[in-house]
N, C-alpha and C positions, 0 to 999 in steps of 0.2 A: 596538227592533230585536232579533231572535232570531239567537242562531249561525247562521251560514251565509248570513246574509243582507248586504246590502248598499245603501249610499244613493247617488246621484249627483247632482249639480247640477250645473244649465246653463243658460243663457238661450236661446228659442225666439225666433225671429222669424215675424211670420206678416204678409202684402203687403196683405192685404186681411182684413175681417169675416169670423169663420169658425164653421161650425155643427158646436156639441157637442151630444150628446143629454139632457145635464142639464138644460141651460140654455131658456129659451123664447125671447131673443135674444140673437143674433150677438154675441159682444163684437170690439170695434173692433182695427182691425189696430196692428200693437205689437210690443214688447218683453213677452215673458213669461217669470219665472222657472218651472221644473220640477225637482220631485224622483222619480228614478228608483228604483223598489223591485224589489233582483233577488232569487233565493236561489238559493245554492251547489245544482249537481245532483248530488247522490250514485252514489255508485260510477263513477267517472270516476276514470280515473288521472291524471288534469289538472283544473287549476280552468275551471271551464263554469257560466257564472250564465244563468238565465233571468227575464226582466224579469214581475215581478208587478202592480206600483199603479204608477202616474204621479200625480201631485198637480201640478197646474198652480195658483198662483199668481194671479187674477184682482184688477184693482185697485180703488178704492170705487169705484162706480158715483155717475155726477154725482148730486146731491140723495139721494142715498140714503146707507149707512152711514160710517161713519169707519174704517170697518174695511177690511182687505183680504177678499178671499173664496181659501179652498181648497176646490179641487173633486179631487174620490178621480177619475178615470176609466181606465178600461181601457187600458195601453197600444196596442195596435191600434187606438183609436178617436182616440188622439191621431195616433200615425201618420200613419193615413187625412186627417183635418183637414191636415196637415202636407202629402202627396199634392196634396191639392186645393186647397192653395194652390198649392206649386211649379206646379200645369199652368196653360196656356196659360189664357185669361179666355174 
């Protein structure tokens, strides 16, 4: 992490299977950790961050790794996933 910049973590919930553009399927609705990436906006006479990277958290997928997966995606495309859960089915 560089001056001015900053990390957040939180846990997502999402109701249902939801589509990111990384991925080729849906991962299953859940509990997800995410890490927030902002940086300080210069010449502000107050602290004003603007959100850069999301990193979401994805967990092993059955039969496949032992590993967790981290996926880089744009925050606005998390958002949106976020969006189209909260609406009606």
């Amino acid at each position: 992490m560089s001056a001015g910049t900053r990390t957040t973590s939180r846990t997502i919930v999402f109701r249902r299977p939801f589509k990111l553009a990384a991925l080729d399927a849906p991962p299953q609705a859940g509990s997800y950790a995410v890490d927030i990436e902002e940086e300080l906006l210069p010449g502000l006479s107050f602290a004003a961050y603007r959100r850069v990277a999301a990193w979401l958290t994805l967990p092993p997928r059955p039969g496949g790794s032992v590993l967790a997966e981290i996926l880089r995606l744009d925050p606005a495309e998390l958002d949106a996933a976020l969006a189209r859960d909260a609406a009606p089915p």
